[in-house]
N, C-alpha and C positions, 0 to 999 in steps of 0.2 A: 284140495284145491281143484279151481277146473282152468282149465288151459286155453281160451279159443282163438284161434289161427282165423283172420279175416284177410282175405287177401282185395286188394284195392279194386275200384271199379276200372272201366274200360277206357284206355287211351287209341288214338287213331293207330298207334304204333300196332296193339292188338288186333285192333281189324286189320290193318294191312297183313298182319304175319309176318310182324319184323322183330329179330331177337332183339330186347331192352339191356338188358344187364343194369352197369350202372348209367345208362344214358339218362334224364330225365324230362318225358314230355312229361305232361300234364293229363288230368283225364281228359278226355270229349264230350260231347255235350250229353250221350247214351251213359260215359261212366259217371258226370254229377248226380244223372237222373238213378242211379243204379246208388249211388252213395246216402243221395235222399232219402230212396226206399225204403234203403237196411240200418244208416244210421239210428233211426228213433228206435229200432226192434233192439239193438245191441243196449241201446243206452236204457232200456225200461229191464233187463238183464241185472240191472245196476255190479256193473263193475268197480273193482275197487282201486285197481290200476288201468291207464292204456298206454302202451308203447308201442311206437308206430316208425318204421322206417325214416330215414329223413328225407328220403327221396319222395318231390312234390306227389307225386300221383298215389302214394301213402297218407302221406301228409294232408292231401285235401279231401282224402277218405275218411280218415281219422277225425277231420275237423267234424263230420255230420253226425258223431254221437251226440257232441255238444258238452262234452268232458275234458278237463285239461289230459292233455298228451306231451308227453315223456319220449323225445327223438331219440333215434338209436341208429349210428351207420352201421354197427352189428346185422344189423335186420334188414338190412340190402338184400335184392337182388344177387345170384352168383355174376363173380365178375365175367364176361366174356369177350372182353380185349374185345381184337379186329373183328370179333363177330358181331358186337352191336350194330344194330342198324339193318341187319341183314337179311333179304329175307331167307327162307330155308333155302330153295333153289340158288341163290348167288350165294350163302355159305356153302353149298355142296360145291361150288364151281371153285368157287376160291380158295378151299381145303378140302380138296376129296377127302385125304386122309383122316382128319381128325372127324368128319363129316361122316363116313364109314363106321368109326371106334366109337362115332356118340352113340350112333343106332343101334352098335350093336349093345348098348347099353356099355360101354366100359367110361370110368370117370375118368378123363385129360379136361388137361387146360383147352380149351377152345379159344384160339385165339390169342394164346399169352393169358389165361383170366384163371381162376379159380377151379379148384376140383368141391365136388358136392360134398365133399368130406370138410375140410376147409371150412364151405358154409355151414354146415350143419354144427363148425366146432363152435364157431364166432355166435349163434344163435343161439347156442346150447347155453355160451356163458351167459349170457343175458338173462335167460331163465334161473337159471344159479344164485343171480345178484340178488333177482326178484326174492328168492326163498332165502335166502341169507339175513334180508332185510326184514323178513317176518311176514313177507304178504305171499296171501291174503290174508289178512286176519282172522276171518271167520273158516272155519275149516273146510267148508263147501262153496267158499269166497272164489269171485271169477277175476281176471287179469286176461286181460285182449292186449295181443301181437295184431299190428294191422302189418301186414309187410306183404310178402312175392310169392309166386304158386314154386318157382323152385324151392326158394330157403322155406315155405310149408313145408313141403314134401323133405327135404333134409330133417329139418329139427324133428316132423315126425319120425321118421325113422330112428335119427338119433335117440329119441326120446323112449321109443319104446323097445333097444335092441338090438333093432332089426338089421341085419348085415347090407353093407353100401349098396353093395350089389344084386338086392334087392327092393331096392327102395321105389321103384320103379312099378310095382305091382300095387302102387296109392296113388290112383287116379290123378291127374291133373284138377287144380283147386279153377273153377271157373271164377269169372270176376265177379268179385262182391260176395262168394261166397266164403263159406267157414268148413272151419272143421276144430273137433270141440276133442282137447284130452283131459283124461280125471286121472290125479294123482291119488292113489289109495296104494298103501298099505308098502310105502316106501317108494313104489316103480310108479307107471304112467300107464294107463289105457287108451287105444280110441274108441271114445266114446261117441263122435258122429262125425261123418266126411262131405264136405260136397255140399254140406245143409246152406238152410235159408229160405225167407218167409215163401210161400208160396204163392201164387196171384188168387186174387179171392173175388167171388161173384161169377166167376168164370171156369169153362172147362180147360183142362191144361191144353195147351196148343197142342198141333197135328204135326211135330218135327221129329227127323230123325237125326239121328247121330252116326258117322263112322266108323267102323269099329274096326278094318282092314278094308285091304283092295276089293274090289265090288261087293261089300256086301255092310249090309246098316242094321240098322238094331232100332225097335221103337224107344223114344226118350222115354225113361219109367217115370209114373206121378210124382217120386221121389228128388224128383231133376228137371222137374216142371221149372220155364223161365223163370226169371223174374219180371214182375210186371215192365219192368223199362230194357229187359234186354230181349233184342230182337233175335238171338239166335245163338249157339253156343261158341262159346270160343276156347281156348285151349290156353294153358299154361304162359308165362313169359318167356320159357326157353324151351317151347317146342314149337315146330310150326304147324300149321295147320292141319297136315297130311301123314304128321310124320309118326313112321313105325317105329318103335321102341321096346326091348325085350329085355328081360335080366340077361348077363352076361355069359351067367352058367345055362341060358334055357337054346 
C-alpha cells in the first residue's frame, strides 16, 4: 500500500506564527488557493480511501480532491493547551521552561497538551483500522491522511521505527505538501517528503530559506513553491525561527 501524509493549506494563524494545536481557524484566502492547486493532482492519484482530520482547515483541504472524506479527531493537531494561539516569542515569555525543553528537542506537554508520542500513538491507530479493514485493496492501492505537519512528522516516525527523539531530523511538512510512505514487505518506508506538484511554465523562484542564525541555504528545485504560495512557512508547532535539535545531539 502507499501512505500519503498531505498536510492542509495555509491559515492566517500560519503566516502570523502562531502555534494551532487544536484551535480551529480556517484556511486564508493563499491556503484555498494552495488547496485548488493540489486537490485535482491528489485526486487523479485515484485514492481509494481519504481520512482527513476534522479540524476545519483539514477538512476544507480535503474537500478539494472532490472525494468523500472520512473525519478523524485522531488526526488532530498535537494538543498544545495554553500554547495555542501563541506566537513563539510570547510562548517563550510565558514558559521559559517548557519553551527551553522544546528546543532542546525533549517531548513535554506544552502547555497542559499532548507529547508527540501520544500523537503519533492516536494516528498510528487509525492507520491499523485502515489495514484491518482490507484497504487498500489493490496492493499498491493509495489512502491519504490529510491532517498537521506535527502529527506527519509523529506518525512518520512512528511508522517507520524511528526513536521519538529523533523524529525531529524529518523536516517540517510545508502547507499543502505531502509526504508519501510505501508499506512492503510488512514495515513502512519513506518513499517521498516535502513533495508536490511543482509551478510549470516558469523558473522556480529566487528564495531562500533559513537554515540557522545568519546563514541561508538556496531553496532546492525539489522545494520549488507552489504556484499559490508566496513564500515558505514552517510546521504548525514550530515558529518561524525556531531552532530545533534531537535531544541526544
Amino acid at each position: 500500500m502507499r501512505l500519503l501524509l498531505w498536510r492542509h493549506g495555509r491559515t492566517s494563524w500560519n503566516d502570523a506564527g502562531r502555534f494551532q494545536g487544536h484551535a480551529n481557524p480556517p484556511l486564508d484566502e493563499t491556503g484555498r488557493r494552495q488547496a485548488a492547486a493540489v486537490g485535482p493532482v491528489i485526486r487523479a492519484l485515484r485514492p481509494e480511501l481519504v481520512i482527513s482530520s476534522d479540524l476545519i482547515r483539514c477538512q476544507e483541504t480535503a474537500a478539494s480532491i472532490g472525494l468523500p472524506v472520512r473525519a478523524d479527531a485522531r488526526l488532530r493537531e498535537i494538543d498544545l493547551g495554553a500554547w495555542s494561539g501563541l506566537t513563539g516569542s510570547e510562548a517563550a515569555a510565558r514558559f521559559p521552561a517548557e519553551d527551553a525543553a522544546w528546543r532542546r528537542g525533549e517531548d513535554i506537554r506544552r502547555g497542559g497538551g499532548e507529547t508527540y508520542v501520544e500523537v503519533a500513538e492516536r494516528a498510528f491507530a487509525v492507520l491499523d483500522e485502515v489495514l484491518a479493514e482490507g484497504l487498500p485493496v489493490e496492493p499498491s492501492g493509495l489512502v491519504v491522511f490529510v491532517l498537521h505537519g506535527g502529527t506527519a512528522r509523529a506518525l512518520i516516525g512512528r511508522a517507520l521505527g524511528v526513536p521519538p527523539q529523533n523524529w525531529w531530523v524529518f523536516g517540517p511538512l510545508r502547507n499543502c505538501r505531502w509526504s508519501m510512505l510505501r508499506r512492503e514487505h510488512g514495515g513502512f518506508r519513506l518513499a517521498e517528503h516535502n513533495s508536490g506538484p511543482l509551478a510549470t511554465g516558469a523558473a522556480a523562484p529566487d528564495m531562500v530559506v533559513s537554515v540557522g542564525p545568519g546563514s541561508a541555504a538556496p531553496l532546492p528545485p525539489a522545494e520549488a513553491l507552489l504556484p499559490t504560495q508566496e513564500g515558505p512557512t514552517e510546521s504548525d508547532t514550530e515558529p518561524v525561527h525556531s531552532q530545533t535539535q534531537p535531544a541526544n545531539g
